[in-house]
Backbone bond lengths (Angstrom), bond angles and torsions (degrees), N, CA, C in turn:
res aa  C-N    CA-C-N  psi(-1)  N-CA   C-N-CA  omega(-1)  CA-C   N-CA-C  phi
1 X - - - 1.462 - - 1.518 110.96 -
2 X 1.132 112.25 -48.88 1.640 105.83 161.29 1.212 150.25 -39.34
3 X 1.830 87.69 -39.80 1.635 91.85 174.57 1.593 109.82 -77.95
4 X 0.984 95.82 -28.72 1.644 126.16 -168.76 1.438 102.34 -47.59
5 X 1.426 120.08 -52.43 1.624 156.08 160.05 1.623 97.91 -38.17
6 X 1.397 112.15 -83.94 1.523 133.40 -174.88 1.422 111.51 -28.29
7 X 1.571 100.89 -50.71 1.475 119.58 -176.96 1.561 112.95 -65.87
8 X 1.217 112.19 -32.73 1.800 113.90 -167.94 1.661 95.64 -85.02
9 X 1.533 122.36 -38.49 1.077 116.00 -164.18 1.584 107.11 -85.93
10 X 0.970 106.78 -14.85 1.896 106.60 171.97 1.445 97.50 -82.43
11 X 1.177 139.52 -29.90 1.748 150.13 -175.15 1.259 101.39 -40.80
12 X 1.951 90.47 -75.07 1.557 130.64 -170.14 1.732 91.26 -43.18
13 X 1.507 126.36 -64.31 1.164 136.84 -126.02 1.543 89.94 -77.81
14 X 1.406 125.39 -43.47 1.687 146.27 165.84 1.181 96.60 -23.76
15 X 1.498 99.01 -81.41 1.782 108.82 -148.84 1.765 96.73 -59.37
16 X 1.709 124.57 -48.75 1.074 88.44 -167.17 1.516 122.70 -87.69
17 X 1.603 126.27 17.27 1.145 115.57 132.95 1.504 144.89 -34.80
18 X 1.505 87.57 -47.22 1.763 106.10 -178.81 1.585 103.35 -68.46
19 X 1.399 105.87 -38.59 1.831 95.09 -173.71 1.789 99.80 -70.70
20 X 0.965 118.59 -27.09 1.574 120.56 -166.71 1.968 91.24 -66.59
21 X 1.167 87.47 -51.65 2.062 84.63 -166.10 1.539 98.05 -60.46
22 X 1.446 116.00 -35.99 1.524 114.12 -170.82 1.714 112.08 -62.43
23 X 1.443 101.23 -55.68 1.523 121.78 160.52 1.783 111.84 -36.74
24 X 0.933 122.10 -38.43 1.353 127.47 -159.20 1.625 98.30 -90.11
25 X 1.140 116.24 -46.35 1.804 117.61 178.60 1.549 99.41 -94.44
26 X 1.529 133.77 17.41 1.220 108.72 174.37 1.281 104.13 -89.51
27 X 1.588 133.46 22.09 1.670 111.13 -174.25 1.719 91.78 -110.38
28 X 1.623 118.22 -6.83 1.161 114.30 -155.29 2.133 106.43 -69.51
29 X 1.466 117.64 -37.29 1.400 130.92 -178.85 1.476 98.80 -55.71
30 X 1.270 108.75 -75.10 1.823 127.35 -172.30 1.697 95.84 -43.44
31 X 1.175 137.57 -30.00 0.918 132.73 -157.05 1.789 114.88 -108.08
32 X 1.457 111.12 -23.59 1.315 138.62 160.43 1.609 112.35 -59.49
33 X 1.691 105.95 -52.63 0.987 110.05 -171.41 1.351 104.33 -71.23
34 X 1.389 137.32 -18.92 1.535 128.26 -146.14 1.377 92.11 -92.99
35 X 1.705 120.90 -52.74 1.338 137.88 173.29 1.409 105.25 -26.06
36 X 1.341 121.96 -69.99 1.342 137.42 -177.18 1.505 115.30 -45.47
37 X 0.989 109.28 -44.78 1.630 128.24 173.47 1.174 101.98 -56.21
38 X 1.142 133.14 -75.10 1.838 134.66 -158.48 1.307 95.03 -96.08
39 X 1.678 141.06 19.58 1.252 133.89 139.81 1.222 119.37 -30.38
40 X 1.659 136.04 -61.12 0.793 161.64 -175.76 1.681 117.98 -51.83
41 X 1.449 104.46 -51.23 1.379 126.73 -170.58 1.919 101.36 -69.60
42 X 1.214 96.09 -57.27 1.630 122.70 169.73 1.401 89.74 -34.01
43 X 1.238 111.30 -92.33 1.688 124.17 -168.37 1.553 113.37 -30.92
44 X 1.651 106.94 -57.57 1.401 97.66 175.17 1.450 134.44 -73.10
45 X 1.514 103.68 -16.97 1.456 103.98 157.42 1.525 142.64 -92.31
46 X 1.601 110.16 -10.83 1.479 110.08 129.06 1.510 146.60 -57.18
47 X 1.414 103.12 -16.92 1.612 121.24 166.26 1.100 106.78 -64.96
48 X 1.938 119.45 -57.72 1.444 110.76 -174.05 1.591 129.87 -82.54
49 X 1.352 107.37 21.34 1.603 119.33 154.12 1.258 128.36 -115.61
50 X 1.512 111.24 38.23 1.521 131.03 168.50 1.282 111.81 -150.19
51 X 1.382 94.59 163.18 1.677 109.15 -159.76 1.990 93.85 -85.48
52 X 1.306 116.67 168.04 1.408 125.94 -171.90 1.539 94.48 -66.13
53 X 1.582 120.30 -47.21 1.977 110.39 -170.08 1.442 115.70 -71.99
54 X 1.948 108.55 -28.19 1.386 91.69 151.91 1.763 129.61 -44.90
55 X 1.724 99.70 -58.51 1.623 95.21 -179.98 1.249 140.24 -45.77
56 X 1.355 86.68 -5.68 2.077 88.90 -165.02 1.231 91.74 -131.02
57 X 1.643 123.88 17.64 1.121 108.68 158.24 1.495 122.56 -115.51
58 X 1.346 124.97 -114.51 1.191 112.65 -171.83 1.517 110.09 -80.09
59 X 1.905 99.29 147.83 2.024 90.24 -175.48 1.552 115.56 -77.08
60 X 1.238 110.59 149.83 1.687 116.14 -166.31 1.754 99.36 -143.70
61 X 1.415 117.51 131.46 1.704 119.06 169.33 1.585 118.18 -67.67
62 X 1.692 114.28 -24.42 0.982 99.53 157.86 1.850 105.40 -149.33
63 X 1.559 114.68 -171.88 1.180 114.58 169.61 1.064 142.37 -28.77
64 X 1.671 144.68 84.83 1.629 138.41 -171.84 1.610 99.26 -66.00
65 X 0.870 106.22 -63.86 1.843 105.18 -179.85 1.457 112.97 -119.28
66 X 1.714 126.04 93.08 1.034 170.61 -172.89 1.348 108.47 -45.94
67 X 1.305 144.05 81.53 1.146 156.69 159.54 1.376 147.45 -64.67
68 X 1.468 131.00 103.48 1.820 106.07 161.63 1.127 129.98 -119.67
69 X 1.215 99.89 46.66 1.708 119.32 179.76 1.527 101.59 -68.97
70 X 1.494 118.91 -28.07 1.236 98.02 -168.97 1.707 110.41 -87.52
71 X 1.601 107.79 -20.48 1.332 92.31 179.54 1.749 115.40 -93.96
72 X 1.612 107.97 4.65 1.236 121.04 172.55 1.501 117.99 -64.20
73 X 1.613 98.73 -20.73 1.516 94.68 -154.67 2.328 81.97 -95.25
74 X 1.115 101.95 -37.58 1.357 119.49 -177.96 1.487 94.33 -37.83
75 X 1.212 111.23 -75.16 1.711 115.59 -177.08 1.586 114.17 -62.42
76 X 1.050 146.29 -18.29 1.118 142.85 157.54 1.749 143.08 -81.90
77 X 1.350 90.11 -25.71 1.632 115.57 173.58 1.423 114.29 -81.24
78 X 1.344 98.37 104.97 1.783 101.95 179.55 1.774 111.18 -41.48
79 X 1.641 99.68 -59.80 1.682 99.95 -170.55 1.920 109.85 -66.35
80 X 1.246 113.62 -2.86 1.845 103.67 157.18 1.624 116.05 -87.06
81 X 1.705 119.35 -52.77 1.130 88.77 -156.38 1.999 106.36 -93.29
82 X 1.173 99.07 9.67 1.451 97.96 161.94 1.324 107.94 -79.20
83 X 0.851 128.26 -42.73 1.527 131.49 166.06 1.762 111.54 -22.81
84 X 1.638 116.68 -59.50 1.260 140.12 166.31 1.497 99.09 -55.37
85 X 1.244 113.03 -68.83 2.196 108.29 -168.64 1.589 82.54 -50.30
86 X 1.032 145.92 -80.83 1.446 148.05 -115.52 2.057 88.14 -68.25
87 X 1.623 105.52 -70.78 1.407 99.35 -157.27 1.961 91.53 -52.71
88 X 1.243 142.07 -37.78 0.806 144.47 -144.77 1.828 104.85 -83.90
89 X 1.479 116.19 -21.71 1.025 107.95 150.95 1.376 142.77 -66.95
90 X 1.801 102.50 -49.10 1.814 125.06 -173.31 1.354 74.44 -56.57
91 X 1.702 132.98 -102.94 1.511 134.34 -142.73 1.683 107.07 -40.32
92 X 1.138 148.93 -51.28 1.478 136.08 173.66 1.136 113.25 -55.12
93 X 1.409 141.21 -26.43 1.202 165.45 -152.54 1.969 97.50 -86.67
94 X 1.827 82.97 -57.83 1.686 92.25 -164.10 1.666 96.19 -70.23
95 X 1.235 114.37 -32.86 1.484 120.90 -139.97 1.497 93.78 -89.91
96 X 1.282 125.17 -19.87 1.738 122.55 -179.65 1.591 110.23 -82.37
97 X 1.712 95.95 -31.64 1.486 97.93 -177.77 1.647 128.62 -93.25
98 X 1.471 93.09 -5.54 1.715 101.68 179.36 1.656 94.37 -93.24
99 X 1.263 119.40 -52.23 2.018 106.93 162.81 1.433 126.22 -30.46
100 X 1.815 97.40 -69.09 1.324 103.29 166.64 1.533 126.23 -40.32
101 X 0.945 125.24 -54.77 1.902 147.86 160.65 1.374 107.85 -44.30
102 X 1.497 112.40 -50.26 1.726 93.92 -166.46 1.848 99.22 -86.72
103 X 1.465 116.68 -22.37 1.681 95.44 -153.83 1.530 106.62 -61.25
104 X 1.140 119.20 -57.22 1.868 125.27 159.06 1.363 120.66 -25.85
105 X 1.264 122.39 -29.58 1.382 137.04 178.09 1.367 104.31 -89.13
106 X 1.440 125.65 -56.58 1.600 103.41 -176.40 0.924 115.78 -87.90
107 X 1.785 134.30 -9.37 1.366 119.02 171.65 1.385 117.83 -73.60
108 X 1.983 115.84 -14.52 1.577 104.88 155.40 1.158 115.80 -64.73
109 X 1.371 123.05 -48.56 1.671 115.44 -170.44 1.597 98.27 -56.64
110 X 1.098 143.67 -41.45 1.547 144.55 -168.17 1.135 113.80 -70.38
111 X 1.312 123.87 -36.16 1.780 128.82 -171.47 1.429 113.77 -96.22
112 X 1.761 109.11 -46.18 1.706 116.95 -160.37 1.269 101.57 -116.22
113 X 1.745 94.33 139.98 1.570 101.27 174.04 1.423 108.03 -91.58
114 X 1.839 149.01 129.30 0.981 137.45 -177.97 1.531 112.16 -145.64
115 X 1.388 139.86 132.87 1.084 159.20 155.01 1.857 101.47 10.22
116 X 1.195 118.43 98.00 1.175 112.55 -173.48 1.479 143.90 71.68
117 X 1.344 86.00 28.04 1.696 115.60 -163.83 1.501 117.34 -68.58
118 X 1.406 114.29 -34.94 1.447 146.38 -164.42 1.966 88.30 -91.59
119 X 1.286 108.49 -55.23 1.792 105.49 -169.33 1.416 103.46 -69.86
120 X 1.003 118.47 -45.80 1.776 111.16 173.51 1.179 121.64 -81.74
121 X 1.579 123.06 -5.08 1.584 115.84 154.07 1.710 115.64 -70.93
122 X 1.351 109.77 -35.32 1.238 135.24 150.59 1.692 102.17 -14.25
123 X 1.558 82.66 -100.06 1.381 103.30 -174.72 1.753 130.31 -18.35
124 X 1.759 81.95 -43.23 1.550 88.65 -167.69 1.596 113.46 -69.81
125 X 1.080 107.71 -18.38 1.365 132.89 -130.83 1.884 76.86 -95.38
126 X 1.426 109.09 -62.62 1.404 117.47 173.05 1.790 121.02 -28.82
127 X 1.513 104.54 -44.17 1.534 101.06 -174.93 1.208 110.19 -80.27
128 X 1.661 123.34 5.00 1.076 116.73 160.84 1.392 125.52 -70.34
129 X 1.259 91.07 -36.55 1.831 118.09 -175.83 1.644 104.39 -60.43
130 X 0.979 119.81 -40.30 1.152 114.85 177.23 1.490 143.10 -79.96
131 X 1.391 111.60 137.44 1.537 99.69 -168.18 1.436 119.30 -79.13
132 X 1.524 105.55 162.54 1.934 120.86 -163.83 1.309 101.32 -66.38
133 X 1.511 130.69 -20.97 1.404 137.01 -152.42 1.899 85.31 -88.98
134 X 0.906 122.78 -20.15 1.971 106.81 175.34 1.226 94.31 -80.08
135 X 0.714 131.67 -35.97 1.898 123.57 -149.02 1.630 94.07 -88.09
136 X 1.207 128.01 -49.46 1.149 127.70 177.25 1.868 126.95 8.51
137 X 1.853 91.01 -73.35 1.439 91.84 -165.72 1.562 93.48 -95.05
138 X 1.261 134.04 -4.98 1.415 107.74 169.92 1.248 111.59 -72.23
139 X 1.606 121.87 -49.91 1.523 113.38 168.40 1.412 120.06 -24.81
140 X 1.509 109.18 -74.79 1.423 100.67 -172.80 1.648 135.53 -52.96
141 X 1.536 110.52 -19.86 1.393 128.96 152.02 1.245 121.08 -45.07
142 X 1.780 90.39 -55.37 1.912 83.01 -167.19 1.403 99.24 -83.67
143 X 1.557 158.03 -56.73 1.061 159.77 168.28 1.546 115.21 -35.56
144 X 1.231 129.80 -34.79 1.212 109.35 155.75 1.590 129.86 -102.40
145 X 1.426 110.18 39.04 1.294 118.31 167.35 1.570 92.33 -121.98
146 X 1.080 124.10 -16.02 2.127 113.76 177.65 1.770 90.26 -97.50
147 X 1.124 126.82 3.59 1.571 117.19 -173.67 1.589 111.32 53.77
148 X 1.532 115.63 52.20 1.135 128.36 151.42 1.675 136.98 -96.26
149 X 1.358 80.27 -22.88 1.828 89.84 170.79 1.366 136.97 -68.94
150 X 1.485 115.93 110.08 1.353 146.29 -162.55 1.191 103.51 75.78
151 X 1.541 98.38 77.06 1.580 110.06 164.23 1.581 93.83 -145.92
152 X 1.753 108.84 171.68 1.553 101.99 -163.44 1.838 88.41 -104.21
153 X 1.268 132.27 -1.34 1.360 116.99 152.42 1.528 143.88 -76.30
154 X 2.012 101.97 -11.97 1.319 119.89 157.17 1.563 116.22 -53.19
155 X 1.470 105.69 -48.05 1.368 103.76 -163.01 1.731 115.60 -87.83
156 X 1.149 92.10 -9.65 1.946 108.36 -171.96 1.354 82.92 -84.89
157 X 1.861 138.13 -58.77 1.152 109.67 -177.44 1.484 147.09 -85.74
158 X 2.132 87.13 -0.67 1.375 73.73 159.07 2.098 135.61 -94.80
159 X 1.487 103.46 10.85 1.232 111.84 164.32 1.642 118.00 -82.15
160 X 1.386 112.32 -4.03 1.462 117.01 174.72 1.809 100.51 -59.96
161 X 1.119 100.83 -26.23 1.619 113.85 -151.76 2.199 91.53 -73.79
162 X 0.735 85.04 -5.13 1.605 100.52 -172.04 1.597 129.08 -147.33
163 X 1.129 92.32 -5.00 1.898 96.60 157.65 1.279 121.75 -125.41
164 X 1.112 134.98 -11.58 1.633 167.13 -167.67 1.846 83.93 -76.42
165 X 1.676 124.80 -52.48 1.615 121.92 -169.53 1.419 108.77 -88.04
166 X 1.509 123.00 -8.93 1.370 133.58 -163.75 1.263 92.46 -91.22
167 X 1.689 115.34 -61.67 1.258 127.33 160.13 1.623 136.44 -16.53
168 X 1.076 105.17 -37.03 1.526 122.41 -156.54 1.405 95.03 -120.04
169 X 1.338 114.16 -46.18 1.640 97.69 165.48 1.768 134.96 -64.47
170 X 1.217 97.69 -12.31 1.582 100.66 -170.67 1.501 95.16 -105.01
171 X 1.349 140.56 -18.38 1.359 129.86 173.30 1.451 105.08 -96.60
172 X 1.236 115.71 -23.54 1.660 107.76 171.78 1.743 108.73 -45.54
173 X 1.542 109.89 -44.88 1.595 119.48 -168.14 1.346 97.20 -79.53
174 X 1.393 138.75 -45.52 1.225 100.89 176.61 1.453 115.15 -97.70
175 X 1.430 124.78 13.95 2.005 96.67 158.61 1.453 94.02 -104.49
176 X 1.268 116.63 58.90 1.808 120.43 172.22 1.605 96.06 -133.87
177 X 1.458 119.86 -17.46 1.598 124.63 163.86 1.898 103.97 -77.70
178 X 1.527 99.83 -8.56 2.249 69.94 -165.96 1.389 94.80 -108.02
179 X 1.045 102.19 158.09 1.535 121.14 -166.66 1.476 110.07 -52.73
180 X 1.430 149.53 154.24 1.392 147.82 141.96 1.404 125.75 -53.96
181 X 1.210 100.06 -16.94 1.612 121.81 -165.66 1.565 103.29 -83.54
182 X 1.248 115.95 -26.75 1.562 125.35 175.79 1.697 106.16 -68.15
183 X 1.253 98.25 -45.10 1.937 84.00 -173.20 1.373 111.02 -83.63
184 X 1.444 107.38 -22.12 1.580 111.18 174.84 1.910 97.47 -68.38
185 X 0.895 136.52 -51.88 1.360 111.96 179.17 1.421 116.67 -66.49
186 X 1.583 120.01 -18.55 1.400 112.12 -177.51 1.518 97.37 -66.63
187 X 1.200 130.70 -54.40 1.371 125.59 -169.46 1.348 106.64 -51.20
188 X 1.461 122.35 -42.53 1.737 104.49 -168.16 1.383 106.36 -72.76
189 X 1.295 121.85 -44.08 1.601 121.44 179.92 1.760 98.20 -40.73
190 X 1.613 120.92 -48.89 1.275 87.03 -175.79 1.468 95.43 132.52
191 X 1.383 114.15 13.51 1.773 119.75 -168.38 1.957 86.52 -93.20
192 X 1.389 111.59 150.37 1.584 113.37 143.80 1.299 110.54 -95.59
193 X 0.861 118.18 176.08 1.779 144.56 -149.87 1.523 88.08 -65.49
194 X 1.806 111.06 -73.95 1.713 112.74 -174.73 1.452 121.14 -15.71
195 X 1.599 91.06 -55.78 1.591 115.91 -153.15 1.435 94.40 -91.81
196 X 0.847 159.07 -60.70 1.719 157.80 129.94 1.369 104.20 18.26
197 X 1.409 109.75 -72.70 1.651 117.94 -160.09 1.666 104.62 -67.06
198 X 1.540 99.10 -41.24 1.797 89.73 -161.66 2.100 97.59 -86.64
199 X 1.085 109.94 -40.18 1.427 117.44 176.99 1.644 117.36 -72.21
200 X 1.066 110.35 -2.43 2.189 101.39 162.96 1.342 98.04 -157.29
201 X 1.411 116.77 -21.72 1.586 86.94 -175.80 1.453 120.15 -109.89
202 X 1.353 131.66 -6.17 1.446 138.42 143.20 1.435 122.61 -48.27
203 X 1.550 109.39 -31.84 1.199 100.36 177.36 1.895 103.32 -87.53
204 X 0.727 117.47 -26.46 1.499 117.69 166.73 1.132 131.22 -60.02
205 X 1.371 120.80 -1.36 1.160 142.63 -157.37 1.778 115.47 -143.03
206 X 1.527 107.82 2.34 1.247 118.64 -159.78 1.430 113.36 -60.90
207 X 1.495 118.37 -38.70 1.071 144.44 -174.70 1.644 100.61 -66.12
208 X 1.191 128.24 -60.96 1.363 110.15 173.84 1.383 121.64 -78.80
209 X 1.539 125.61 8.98 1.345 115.50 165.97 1.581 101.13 -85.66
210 X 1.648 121.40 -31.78 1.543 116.13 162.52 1.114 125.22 -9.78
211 X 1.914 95.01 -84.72 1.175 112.66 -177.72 1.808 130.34 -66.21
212 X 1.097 97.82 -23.66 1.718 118.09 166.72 1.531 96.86 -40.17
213 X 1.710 100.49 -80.84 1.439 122.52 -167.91 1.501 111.28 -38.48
214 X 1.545 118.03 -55.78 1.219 148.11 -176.89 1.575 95.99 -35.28
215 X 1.139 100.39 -69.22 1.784 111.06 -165.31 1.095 109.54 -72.99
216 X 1.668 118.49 -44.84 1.732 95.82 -177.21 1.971 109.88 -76.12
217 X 1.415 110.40 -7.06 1.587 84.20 174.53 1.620 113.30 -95.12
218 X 1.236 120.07 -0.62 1.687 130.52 165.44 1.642 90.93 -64.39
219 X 1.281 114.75 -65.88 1.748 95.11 -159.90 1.535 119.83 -84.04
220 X 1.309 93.57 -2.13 1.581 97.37 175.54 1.679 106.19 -78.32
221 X 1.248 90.91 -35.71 1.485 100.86 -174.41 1.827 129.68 -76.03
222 X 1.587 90.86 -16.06 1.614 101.33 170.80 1.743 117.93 -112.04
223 X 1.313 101.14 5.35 1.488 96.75 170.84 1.470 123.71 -106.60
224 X 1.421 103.26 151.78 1.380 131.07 -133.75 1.483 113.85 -97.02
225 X 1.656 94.34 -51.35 1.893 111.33 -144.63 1.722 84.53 -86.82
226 X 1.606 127.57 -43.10 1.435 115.40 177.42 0.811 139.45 -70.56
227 X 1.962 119.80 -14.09 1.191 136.37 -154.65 1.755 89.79 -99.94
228 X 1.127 95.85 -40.28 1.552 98.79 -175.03 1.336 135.62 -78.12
229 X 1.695 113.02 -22.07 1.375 128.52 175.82 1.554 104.59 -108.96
230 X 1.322 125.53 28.55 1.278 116.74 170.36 1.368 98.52 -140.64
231 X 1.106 132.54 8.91 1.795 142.16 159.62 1.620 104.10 -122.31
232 X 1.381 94.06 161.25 1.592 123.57 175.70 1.400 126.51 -128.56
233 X 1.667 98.61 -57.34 1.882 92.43 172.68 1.863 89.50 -154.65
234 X 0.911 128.16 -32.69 1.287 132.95 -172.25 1.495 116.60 -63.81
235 X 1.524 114.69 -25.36 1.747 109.28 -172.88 1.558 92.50 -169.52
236 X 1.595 107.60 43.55 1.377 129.86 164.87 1.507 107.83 -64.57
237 X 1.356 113.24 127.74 2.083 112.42 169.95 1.063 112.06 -101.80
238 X 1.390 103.22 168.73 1.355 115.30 -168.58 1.791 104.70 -60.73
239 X 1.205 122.61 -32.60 1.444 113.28 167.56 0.887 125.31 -34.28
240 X 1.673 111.32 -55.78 1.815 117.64 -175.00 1.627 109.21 -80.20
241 X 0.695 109.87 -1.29 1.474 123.35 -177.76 1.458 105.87 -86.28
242 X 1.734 106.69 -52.74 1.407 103.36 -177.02 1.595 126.72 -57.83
243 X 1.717 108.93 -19.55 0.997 124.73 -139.35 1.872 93.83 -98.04
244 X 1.391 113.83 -12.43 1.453 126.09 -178.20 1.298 112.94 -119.78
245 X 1.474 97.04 74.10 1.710 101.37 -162.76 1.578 72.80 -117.09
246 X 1.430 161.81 -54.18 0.898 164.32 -101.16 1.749 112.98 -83.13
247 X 1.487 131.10 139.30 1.365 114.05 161.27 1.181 113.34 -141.48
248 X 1.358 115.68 -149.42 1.611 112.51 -177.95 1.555 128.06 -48.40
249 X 1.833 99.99 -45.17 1.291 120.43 -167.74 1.574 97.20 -88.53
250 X 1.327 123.05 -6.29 1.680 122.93 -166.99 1.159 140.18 142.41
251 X 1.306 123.83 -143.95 1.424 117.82 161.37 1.635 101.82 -96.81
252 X 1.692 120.13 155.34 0.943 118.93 175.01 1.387 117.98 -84.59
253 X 1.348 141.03 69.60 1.286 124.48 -131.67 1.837 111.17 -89.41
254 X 1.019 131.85 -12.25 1.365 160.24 154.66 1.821 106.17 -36.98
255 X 1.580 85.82 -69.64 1.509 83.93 162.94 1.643 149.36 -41.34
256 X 2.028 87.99 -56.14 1.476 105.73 166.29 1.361 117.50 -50.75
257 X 1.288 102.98 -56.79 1.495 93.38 169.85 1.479 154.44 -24.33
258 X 1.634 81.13 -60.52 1.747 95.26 178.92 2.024 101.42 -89.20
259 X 1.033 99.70 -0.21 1.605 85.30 173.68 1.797 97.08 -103.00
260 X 1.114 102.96 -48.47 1.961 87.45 160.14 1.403 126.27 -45.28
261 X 1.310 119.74 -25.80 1.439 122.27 172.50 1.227 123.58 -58.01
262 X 1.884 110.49 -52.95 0.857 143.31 157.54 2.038 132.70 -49.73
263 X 1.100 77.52 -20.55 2.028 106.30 168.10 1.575 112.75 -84.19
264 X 1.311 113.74 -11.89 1.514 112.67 -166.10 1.533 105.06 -110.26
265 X 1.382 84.68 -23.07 2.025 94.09 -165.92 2.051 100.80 -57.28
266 X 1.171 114.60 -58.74 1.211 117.48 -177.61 1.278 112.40 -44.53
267 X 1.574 126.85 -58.21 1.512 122.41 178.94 1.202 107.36 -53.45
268 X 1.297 124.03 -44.45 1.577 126.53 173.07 1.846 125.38 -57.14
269 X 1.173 73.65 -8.36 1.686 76.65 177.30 1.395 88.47 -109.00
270 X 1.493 152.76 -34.90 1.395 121.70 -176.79 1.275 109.74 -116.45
271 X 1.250 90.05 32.71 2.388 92.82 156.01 1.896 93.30 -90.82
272 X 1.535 104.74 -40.60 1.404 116.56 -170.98 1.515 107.05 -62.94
273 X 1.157 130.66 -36.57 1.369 129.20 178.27 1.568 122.52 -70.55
274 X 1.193 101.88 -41.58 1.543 125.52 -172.63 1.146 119.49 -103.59
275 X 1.605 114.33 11.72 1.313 132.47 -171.47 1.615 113.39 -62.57
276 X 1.312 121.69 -61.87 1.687 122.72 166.20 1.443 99.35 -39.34
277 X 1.396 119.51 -79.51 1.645 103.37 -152.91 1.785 105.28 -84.09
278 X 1.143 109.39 33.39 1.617 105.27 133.89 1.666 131.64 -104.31
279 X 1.142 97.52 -24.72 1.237 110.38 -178.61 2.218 94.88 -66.63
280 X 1.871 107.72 -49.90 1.095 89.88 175.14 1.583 127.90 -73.31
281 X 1.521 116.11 -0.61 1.507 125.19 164.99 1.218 109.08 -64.80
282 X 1.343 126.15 -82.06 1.229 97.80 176.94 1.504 147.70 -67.47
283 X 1.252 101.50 18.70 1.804 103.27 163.51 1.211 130.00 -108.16
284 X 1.767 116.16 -12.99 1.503 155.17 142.07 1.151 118.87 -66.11
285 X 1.157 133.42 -96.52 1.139 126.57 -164.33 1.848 124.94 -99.19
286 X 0.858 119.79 -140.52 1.489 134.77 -138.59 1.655 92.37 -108.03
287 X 0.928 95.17 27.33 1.965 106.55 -179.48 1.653 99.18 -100.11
């Protein structure tokens, strides 16, 4: 019995060596991978503290001669940081009204069964599918015959056309997790619908208006082809802006940089806000 003993406890004593060595290199992957990730970020924000002949000249990890001309000119130049107010209006613009728009919309698809209910969830679902490059020249038709063109409500509504189905699909899944039994007691207590919906069941639902919100101001906020062919100079974004960096000698590439730097900060501030109820989106719902 002793040895018997001797033997299990030298066993025991093994393995949790082995978990200790395993434990000990498990931060090394997670940590490879993270590096790799903000490679990119790194790179472009060492770009935007050098001048363009640095860039194209010899390669360096960071700044030889240390610059903020480029974000000097960013903060001072009317046509950049309006560039920033402008996209920063259309996407809040789009992003209050495709929420507003979808929550009424998916709590029908979630609650009521109706005559074609499934083909027009369908449907909606389709104009997602489709690319910005059709819509193009009808926009500019119809918006500059209502005298909407180059304004920042042209372009907010025409991304409705594509976050409005994104919208409605990701809150459909989660008010398709909450019980029926909740609004049936709101009604007997004595709630109407208004006061029902925004007082227990929005907040029940908070987490997928997060992620709702989350997503339509990411893609409102990185697309290109609408923002750019439905403005000129009046409610121009920083996209089209980025895109006329160019001069005699080239692209200004110094510039791009630090105004790409400056392109990230906002998403970075509402991954940071909305950070919990994404994390509960994708473990809930349809994320």
């Amino acid at each position: 019995m002793t040895e018997a003993a001797a033997s299990s406890a030298s066993l025991a004593r093994a393995e949790a060596r082995a978990r200790a060595r395993r434990r000990s290199w498990s931060w090394l992957v997670p940590t490879l991978y993270i590096l790799f990730l903000m490679l990119p970020i790194y790179w472009l924000v060492n770009m935007s503290f050098k001048t363009t002949n640095e860039i194209l000249g010899a390669f360096s990890l960071w700044p030889r001669n240390f610059t903020l001309q480029n974000y000097q000119r960013i903060f001072t130049d009317p046509v950049w940081y309006w560039g920033y107010f402008n996209s920063l209006i259309y996407v809040t613009i789009n992003t209050v009204i495709s929420v507003a728009v979808a929550l009424p919309a998916a709590y029908a698809f979630s609650r009521y069964r109706f005559m074609g209910d499934k083909h027009l969830f369908f449907w909606l679902l389709t104009n997602r599918m489709a690319p910005p490059a059709i819509f193009v020249l009808p926009f500019i038709q119809l918006y500059s015959s209502v005298g909407l063109f180059d304004t920042h409500i042209a372009v907010a509504m025409a991304h409705l056309l594509f976050n409005i189905p994104l919208a409605v699909w990701i809150l459909e899944g989660f008010m398709s997790g909450i019980p029926r039994e909740i609004d049936e007691t709101a009604y007997i207590d004595g709630y109407s619908f208004p006061r029902f919906f925004v007082r227990i069941f929005m907040p029940l639902v908070a987490s997928g208006i997060g992620v709702a919100a989350f997503f339509c101001f990411m893609f409102s906020w990185v697309e290109l082809l609408l923002a750019k062919s439905l403005t000129s100079v009046v409610a121009r974004p920083i996209a089209s802006v980025m895109t006329r960096t160019s001069s005699i000698s080239g692209y200004e590439l110094g510039q791009l940089a630090a105004a790409g730097v400056l392109t990230i900060i906002p998403g970075a501030l509402v991954i940071w806000f909305v950070r919990n109820y994404i994390a509960k989106g994708f473990a809930l719902g349809r994320v």
